[in-house]
Residue, then its C-alpha position, 0 to 999 in steps of 0.5 A: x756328222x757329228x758326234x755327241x760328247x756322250x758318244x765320245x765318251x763311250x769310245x774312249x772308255x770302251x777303248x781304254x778297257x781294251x787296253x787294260x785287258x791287252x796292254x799296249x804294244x810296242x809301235x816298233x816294226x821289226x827287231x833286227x840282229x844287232x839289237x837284239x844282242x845289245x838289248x840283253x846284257x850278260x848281267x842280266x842273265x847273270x841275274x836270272x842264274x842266280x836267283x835260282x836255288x844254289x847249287x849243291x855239289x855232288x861227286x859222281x863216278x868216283x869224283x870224276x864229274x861233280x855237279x856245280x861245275x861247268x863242262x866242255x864235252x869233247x869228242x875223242x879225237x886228235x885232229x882235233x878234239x871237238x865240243x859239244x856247241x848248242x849255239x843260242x841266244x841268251x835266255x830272257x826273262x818273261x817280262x822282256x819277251x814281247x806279247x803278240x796276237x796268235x792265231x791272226x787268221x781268225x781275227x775277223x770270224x765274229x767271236x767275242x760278240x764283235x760283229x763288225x768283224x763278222x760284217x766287214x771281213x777286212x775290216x783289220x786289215x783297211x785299219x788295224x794300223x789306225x793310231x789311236x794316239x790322239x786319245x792321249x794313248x798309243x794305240x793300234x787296232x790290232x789289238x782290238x782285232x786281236x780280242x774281237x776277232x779271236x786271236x790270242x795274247x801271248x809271249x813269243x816262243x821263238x827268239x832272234x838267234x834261234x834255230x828253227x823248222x819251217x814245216x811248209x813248201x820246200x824249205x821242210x828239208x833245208x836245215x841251219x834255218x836261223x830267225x833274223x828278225x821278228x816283225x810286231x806291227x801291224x801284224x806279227x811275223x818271223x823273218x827267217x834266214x836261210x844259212x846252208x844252201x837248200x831246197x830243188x836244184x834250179x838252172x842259174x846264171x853266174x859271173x861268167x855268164x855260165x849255165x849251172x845247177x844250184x840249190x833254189x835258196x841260197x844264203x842270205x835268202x829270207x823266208x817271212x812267216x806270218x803268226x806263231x803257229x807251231x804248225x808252221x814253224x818250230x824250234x830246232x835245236x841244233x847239237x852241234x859238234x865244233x872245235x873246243x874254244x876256251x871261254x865259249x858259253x855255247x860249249x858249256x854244260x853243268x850235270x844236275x844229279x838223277x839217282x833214282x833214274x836208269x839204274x842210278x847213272x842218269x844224270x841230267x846234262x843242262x846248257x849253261x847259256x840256254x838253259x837246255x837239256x841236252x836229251x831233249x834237246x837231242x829228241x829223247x824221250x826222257x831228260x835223263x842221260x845215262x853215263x856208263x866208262x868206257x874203260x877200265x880205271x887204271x888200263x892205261x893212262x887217263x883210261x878213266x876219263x872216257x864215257x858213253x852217253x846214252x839216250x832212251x829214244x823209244x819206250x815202245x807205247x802200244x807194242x804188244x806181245x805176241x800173245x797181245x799183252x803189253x810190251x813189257x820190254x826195255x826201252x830203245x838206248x842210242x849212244x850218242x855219236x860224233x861219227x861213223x866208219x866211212x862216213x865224213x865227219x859229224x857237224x852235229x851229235x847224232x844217237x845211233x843203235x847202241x850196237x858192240x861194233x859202234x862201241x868199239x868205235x872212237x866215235x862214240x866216247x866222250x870226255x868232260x872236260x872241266x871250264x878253265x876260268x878266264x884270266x881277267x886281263x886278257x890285253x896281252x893275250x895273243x892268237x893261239x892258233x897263229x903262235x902254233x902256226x908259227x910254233x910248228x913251222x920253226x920246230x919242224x918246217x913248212x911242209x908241215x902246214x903243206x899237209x893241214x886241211x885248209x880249214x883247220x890251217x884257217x882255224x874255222x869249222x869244216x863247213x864254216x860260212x863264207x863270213x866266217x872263213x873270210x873273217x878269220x882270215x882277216x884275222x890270220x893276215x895280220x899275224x902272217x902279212x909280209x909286208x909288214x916285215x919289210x926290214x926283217x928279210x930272214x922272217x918275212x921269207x917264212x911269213x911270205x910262205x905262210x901266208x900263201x898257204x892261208x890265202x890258198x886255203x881262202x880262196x877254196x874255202x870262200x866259195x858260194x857254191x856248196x859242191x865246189x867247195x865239198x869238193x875241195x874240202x874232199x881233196x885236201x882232206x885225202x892229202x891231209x896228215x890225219x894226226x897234225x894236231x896231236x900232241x903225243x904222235x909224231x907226224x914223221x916227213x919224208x927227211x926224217x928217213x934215210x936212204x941206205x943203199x946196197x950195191x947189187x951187181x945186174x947180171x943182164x947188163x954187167x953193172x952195178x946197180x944200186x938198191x935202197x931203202x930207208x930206215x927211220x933218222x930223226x936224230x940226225x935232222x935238226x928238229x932232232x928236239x922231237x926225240x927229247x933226248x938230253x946228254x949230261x955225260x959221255x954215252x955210247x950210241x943206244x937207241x930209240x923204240x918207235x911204234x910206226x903208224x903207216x897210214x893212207x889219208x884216203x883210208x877210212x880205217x886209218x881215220x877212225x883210229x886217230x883218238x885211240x892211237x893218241x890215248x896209246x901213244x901218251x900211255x907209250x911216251x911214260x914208257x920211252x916209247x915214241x909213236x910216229x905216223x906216217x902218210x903213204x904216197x902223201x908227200x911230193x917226194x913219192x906221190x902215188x900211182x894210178x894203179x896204187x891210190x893208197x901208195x902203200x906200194x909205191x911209196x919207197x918208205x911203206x914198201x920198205x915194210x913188205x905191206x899192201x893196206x894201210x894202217x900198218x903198224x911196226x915196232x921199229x928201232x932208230x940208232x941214237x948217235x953217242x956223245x963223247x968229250x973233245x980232247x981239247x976242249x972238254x965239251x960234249x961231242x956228237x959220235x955217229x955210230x957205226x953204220x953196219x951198226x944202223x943197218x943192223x938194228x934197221x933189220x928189226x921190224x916188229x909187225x902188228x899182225x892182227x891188224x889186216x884181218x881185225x877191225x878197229x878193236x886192234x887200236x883200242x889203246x891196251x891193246x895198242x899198248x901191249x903191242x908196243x911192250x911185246x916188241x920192245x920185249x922181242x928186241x931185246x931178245x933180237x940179239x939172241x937170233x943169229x943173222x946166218x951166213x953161209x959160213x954159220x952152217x959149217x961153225x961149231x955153234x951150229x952143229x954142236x947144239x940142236x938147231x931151229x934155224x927159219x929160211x925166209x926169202x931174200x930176194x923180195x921176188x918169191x911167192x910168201x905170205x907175208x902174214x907168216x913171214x913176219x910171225x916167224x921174225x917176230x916170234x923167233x927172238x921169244x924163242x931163243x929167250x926161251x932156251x938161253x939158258x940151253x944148249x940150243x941154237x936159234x938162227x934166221x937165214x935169208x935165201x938168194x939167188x946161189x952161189x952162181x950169182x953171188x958177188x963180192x961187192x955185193x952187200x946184200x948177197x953176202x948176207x943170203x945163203x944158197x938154200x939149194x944146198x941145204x935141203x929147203x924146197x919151199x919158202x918160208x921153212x922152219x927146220x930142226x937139226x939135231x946135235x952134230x947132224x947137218x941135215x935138218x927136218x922140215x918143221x912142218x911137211x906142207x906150207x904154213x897156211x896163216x900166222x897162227x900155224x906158225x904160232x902153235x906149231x913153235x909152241x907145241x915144237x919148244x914143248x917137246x924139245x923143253x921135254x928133250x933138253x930138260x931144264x926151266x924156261x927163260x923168261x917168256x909169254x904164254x901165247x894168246x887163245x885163239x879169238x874170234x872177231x868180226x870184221x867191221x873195219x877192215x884195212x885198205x889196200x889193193x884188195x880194196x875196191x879201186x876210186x872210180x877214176x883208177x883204171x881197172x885195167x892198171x889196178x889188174x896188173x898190180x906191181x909187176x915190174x919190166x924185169x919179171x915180164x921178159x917173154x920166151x923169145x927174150x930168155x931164149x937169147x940170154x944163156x941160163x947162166x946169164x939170165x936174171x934170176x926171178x926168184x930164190x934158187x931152192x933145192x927140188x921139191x920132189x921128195x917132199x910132199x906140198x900142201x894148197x895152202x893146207x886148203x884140201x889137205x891135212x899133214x900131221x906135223x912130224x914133232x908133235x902132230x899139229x895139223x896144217x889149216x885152211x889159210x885165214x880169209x883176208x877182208x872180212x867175216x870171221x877170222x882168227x885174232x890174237x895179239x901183235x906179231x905172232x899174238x904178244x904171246x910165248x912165239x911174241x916174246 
């Protein structure tokens, strides 16, 4: 059939208006990855950006923070610090986004008048793909099914790069679902890649031929969805958490003031790339974030540089009052966090109920950061990481990247893909390989190391299944230091202790045997640089004070403290105080044992601190050696100090007691700080307290002057609380401060097994005395003598139920006795109030539940050794004179009155009528606070 030059005419003039009502599209089918970046060049971003208004600057918060400038928003933590990321594809302008037909489905419903749609219902799709081209235009029909069927013209709303929600079948629940591809023609459709694992377990063959279990959709897996409709498919901004790289866009943000909102503190937090707001973007309900410090300016160094943020996620729309008037209430705020107590760490920013116990937390403070600008020339630059792989291994060894988590040794995010992880450690091989040392053998040895390491971390890191590989991120991390990447805290090895030992002599088998512990000896090794200390002339030995940080990788409570613990240390380290960690049970040297997974018991260095959880904390002193010049040669010599001296000074332990029973408010850094400072004030006092023998209690000194002398066991095998055991130490040295200037004396004295067992050769013996002789029946026990009397009186006539009697009952005893002896105290500190705080942390230790692969049965049976479990029959054949003594030799308890840890009853104290209370409960609820060591007060020194 022909058509007539009229017809002709008529289609190509109704065809051309379609044109100029729709436009012509591109004849393109799909946009992939690689395009889309190269098709937006930065300048035109750049472009966009400024065409804007200028900015106008403005100082908020004292100057802290100012508007017009570009922030990193860090986490508070030193493993390391993480940034905010909101990962996105660089913004387009209108006129670059495509415009596609929406709402195809109703391409063929007959609106519009076309009633060939509405009598040929696949009529767009037998010819939507037609090509007009021979009009002398490029053409496709869908644009006509588009306006005749109903559709609508419009720009895209999603883009190549963007994170989205697929709100259909089982992919509702998968996340980090990222748009691959945009398909134009011959009908518009997203291509979605899934990038996390998701969806039903399903029965799956691998490799090996093996049957498992794996998530339906795995990486890779494409999802197309047909239209742009909000209903299947919408925008989902991810708020991710990521390590702080220098020169990354994605971690960028300006602050745009907001006075009159939320009480003046609101500001308006935008990402520079994307051009999102921040609360938005994290589901709020308004634009706004409100800022508030966390701390006080000037409370310890860089105190002023933390905030919350906080959110409004609820204003409550409809609620009603009781008496069904509208709410009138405040809205719902969350502070924004990077984590939680016990829960692994966040890989995105999550809002929480702003609650006291979340803000006591480290999770929920935030620092800005200000953008350092780019050097221009970057050709010289090198991999940072690698050089401080480098750097750390020559300072201090491998086995310090023996402790890394794989993925910080590799540099890349804790949940990074299988490209990341691979390509990063493509990267690393080429600083690492040894084969490209072959001439260099004395570097291709420690390069050969090296590398094992980053390919170990690989091979766990790369693979495909989800479960495998959080299983083994779950296991490194439990081995891992939790302090690697700090800058202010030393991650001390097991060869920066040495062993000292002391000869006992074993009664049972008439041998000598040896006993050790060890004390901190970071001078000696050769990272000696650690400690920073420089010779310019001779010096006799002094020493160094060291906050330790007694830690279980596995301990929850020991990782939520990390940040905080840095903040303390970098304040310490302007003090001259050194912070060091270190790991229980974390090295080869001493794992731990199945009956002690934190190894607090086990580990030869935290058992030498007498604690059973972890974190606990101790000011400790290290002797420095001296320097003198050579005879002959002038030059400045090493002078080892004498080592009784060491052992000496080794004695001192300084232990933070409101740790066990606190929560993580302990580790806030001015309390941490004060801690510190209160025990370097006792170990200057240390001096004042004589270390009693048994040839002390006959000396002049002793009987002249009124005595307080505290007996505290020797042995390590009697039944003590060693909460009261460590006040006492620690609070005796404020003690004797307090009446230097007085004639009175202060000493300690450690019980041993009598003089029965005591042994020439025997170091640590000659240091105990044989408390049967002198009246003591309990241990531990504070007496008072009078002046010229040789028979002491009981400071208190039941056992100490918790450190606080032993707080009270010191303070109210050197009140009276200030009273007897007239004269003005030496310089001391008041004690603490009592406080009352509630136990959201808490420490780990034996009390706590055992993993589930410990046997019950061995964690029951706790430390005892062989020793302690000799049965009748067995100390029937050993003469009593030879038998093995199990416990200090303490004179008869008949005549004098014993109290259940002061549970039931209540003994005035003979001095000033202090009553003995209920021992404090230990692993949560409500307990009795106060600061380190006996509460840093008048009994702290």
């Amino acid at each position: 059939m022909m058509i007539s030059p009229v017809r002709l005419f008529v289609l190509a003039a109704c065809l051309l208006q379609l044109l100029l009502l729709c436009g012509v599209l591109s004849s393109d089918v799909t946009i992939d990855v690689s395009e889309e970046v190269t098709s937006s060049p930065a300048h035109d971003v750049d472009d966009e950006r400024t065409s804007q208004p200028s900015c106008v600057p403005k100082d908020l918060f004292d100057g802290q923070i100012s508007t017009c400038i570009s922030y990193q928003i860090t986490t508070l933590n030193a493993s390391p610090r993480r940034c905010i990321h909101i990962e996105s594809s660089p913004p387009r302008n209108d006129d670059e986004k495509p415009i596609v037909c929406t709402n195809f489905f109703n391409w063929h419903d007959g609106t519009n008048t076309c009633k060939a749609y509405a009598k040929n219902k696949d009529f767009c799709k037998k010819y939507g793909g037609l090509d007009y081209s021979g009009l002398g235009v490029l053409y496709n029909a869908n644009q006509a099914c588009c306006v005749c069927g109903g559709g609508n013209y419009q720009k895209t709303r999603l883009d190549i790069g963007d994170y989205v929600k697929v709100k259909f079948g089982n992919y509702d629940k998968c996340e980090r679902l990222k748009i691959a591809a945009v398909n134009l023609s011959p009908s518009f459709s997203y291509i979605v890649e899934v990038t996390k694992e998701c969806g039903p377990h399903v029965l799956w063959q691998n490799e090996q031929g093996i049957t498992e279990m794996r998530k339906s959709y795995q990486p890779g897996h494409k999802i197309h969805i047909e239209g742009d409709d909000p209903a299947l498919i919408e925008k989902e901004w991810r708020v991710e958490l990521k390590k702080c790289r220098n020169g990354l866009a994605e971690q960028e943000f300006e602050f745009l003031p907001e006075d009159e909102h939320l009480g003046g503190s609101g500001v308006l937090i935008q990402h520079k790339l994307s051009g999102t707001n921040l609360a938005e973007a994290l589901g709020a309900k308004t634009k706004e974030v409100n800022i508030t410090r966390v701390f006080e300016d000037g409370l310890f160094l860089g105190s002023s540089d933390f905030y919350y943020l906080q959110i409004i996620t609820n204003f409550y729309e409809g609620r009603l009052n009781r008496d069904g008037t509208p709410w009138s209430g405040p809205p719902r705020y969350e502070l924004l966090s990077s984590g939680y107590f016990g829960e692994k760490e966040y890989s995105v920013v999550k809002s929480r109920d702003k609650s006291s116990s979340l803000e006591e937390m480290q999770f929920s403070m935030w620092a800005f950061k200000p953008v350092e600008d780019e050097l221009d020339d970057k050709s010289g630059a090198g991999d940072e990481h690698a050089e401080w792989l480098l750097r750390m291994t020559q300072l201090i060894g491998i086995d310090y990247l023996h402790k890394l988590p794989p993925f910080h040794l590799l540099d890349v995010e804790r949940e990074a893909s299988k490209n990341e992880v691979k390509s990063r450690f493509r990267e690393l091989s080429k600083s690492f390989h040894p084969d490209k040392l072959v001439n260099q053998p004395e570097k291709k040895e420690l390069f050969e190391k090296i590398f094992v390491l980053l390919q170990n971390a690989y091979q766990g890191l790369k693979s495909a299944n989800e479960a495998e590989k959080e299983a083994f991120r779950v296991q490194a991390e439990s081995a891992s230091q939790i302090f690697a990447h700090s800058q202010h805290i030393i991650e001390l090895l097991p060869f920066h202790w040495t062993k000292i030992d002391d000869v006992t002599n074993n009664i049972e088998t008439d041998e000598s045997q040896t006993i050790g512990r060890y004390i901190l000896n970071v001078a000696s090794h050769i990272n000696s640089s650690l400690l920073n200390v420089t010779y310019e002339a001779e010096s006799d030995s002094t020493v160094q004070i060291w906050v330790t940080f007694m830690y279980s990788a596995r301990c929850s409570m020991s990782r939520a403290v990390v940040g905080v613990v840095d903040l303390a240390a970098r304040h310490l380290a302007q003090l001259g105080i050194k912070v060091g960690a270190y790991g229980c049970g974390l090295y080869k040297e001493f794992p731990p044992e199945k009956h002690d997974p934190t190894g607090v018991l086990t580990d030869p260095i935290c058992a030498a601190f007498q604690r059973r959880e972890t974190p606990n904390v101790h000011v400790i002193v290290e002797t420095l050696p001296g320097k003198k010049k050579d005879a002959e040669t002038g030059e400045l010599v090493t002078v080892h100090p004498d080592q009784e001296l060491v052992k000496e000074n080794a004695m001192f332990k300084y232990f933070y007691a409101s740790v066990p029973d606190g929560n993580t408010t302990q580790f806030l850094p001015q309390n941490l700080i004060e801690f510190a400072k209160a025990g370097r004030r006792v170990w200057e006092s240390y001096h004042l307290v004589h270390k009693m023998r048994k040839e002390d209690f006959s000396s002049p000194d002793f009987i002249s002057n009124i005595s307080i002398v505290a007996f505290l066991d020797g042995t390590g095998l009697g039944e003590t609380n060693e909460d009261v055991v460590s006040t006492i130490s620690s609070s005796f040295p404020g003690l004797a401060r307090r009446f230097v200037n007085d004639d009175v004396y202060v000493g300690i004295a450690h019980c041993g097994f009598g003089d029965d067992y005591a042994d020439e050769n025997d170091t640590a013996s000659q240091r105990e005395v044989d408390c049967s002789k002198l009246d003591v029946s309990r241990l531990p026990d504070i007496k008072i003598y009078a002046q010229n009397r040789i028979q002491g009186e009981s400071l208190l006539r039941g056992q100490f139920g918790d450190r606080r009697d032993v707080q009270i009952a010191l303070e109210t005893m050197g009140n009276v006795l200030r009273m007897i002896v007239g004269g003005e105290d030496g310089d001391f500190d008041e004690i603490d109030d009592i406080k009352e705080t509630s136990d959201e942390g808490g420490s780990c230790g034996n009390t706590q539940p055992p993993p589930s692969n410990v046997d019950l049965d061995e964690i029951e049976k706790g430390d005892e050794t062989p020793l302690l479990e000799m049965n009748s029959e067995e100390d029937a054949q050993i003469p009593p004179s030879q038998s093995v003594p199990k416990k200090p030799k303490l004179a008869s308890p008949d005549k004098t009155e014993r109290i259940d840890a002061g549970r039931d009853k209540k003994v005035r104290d003979r001095v000033a009528g202090f009553e003995s209370r209920q021992q404090a409960r230990r692993g949560g609820g409500i307990i009795l606070g106060g600061g380190g060591g006996g509460g840093g007060g008048f009994i702290a020194g």
